[in-house]
C-alpha positions as CSV (number, residue, x, y, z in Angstrom):
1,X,0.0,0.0,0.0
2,X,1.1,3.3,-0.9
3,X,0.1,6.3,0.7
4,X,0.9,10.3,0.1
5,X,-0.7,13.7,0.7
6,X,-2.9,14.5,-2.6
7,X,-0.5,16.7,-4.7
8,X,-3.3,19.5,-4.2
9,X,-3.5,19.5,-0.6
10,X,-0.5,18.5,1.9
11,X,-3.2,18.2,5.1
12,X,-4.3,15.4,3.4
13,X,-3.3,11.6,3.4
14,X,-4.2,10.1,0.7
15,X,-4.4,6.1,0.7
16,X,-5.7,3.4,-2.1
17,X,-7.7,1.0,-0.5
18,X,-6.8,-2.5,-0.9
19,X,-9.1,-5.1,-2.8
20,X,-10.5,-6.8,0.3
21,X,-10.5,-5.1,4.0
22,X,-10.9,-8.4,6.6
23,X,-9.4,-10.4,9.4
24,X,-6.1,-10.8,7.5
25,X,-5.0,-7.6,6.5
26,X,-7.3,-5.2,8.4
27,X,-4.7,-4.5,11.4
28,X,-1.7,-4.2,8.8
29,X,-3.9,-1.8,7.1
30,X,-4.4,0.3,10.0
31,X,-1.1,0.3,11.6
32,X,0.9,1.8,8.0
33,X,-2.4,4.4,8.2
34,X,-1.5,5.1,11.3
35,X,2.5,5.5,10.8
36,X,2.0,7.9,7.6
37,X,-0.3,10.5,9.8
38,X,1.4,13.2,9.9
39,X,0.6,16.4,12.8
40,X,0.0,18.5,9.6
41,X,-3.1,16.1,8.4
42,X,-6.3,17.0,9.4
43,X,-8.2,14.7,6.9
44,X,-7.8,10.9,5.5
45,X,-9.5,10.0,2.3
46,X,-9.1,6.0,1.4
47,X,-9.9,5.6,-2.2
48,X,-12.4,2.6,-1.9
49,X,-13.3,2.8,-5.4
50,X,-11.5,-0.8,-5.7
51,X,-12.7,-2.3,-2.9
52,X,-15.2,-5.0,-3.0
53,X,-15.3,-6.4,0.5
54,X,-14.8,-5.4,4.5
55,X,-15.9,-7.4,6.5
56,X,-16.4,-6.6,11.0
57,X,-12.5,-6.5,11.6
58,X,-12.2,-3.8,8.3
59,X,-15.0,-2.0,10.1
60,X,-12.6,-1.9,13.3
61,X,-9.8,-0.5,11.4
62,X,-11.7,2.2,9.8
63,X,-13.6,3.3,13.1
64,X,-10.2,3.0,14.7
65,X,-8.6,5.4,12.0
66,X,-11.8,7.1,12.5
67,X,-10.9,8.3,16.3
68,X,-7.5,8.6,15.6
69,X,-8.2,11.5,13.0
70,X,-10.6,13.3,15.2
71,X,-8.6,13.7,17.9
72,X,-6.7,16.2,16.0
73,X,-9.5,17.4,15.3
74,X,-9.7,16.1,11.4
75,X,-12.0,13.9,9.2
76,X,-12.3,10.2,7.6
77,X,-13.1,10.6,4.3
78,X,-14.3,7.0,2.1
79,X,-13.9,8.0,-1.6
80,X,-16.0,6.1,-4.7
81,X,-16.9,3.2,-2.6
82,X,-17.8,0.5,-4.6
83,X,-21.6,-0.9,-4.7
84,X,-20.8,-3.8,-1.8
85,X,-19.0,-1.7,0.4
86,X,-21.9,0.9,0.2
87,X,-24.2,-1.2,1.3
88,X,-22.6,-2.5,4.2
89,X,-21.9,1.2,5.2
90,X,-25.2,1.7,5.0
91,X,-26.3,-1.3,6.5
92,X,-24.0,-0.7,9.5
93,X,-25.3,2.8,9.4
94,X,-21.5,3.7,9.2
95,X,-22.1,6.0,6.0
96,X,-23.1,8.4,9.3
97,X,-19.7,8.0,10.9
98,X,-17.9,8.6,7.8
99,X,-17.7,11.1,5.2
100,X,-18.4,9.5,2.2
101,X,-17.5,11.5,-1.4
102,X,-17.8,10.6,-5.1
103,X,-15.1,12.2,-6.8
């Protein structure tokens, strides 16, 4: 995983999301979030646009990222989630948590 400020806008971490967000790679996910925050980022945006599955432990890591960003005070941002991972958002009613953007 690759992640870097969006050349526009420095306060911002920018991270692809991987294919699948579960048990296996949720934590790994997280932790390399995590270790690219920077004290000038106020916002995250994951790109979810190919991601086609999280399952409850994805869920952890992204409410997890979630609280770390606020504390700063910042903002999780989901970008172009995919139809799937929409509706579980929704479903969870996480889509209320998170900012979620189509760009």
């Amino acid at each position: 995983m690759t992640t870097s400020p969006q050349p526009a806008d420095t306060n911002v971490l920018f991270v692809p999301g991987p294919r699948e967000l579960n048990a296996t790679n949720s934590a790994p996910f997280r932790d390399q979030v995590r270790s690219n925050l920077k004290t000038e980022h106020n916002r995250i945006d994951l790109d979810f646009s190919t991601t086609h599955f999280v399952d409850s432990s994805g869920l952890g890591a992204l409410i997890s990222l979630h609280k770390a960003i606020c504390s700063r005070p910042g903002v999780l941002r989901i970008l172009n989630p995919t139809p799937p991972v929409q509706q579980l958002l929704e479903l969870t009613r996480m889509h209320r948590l998170f900012e979620i953007a189509k760009v």
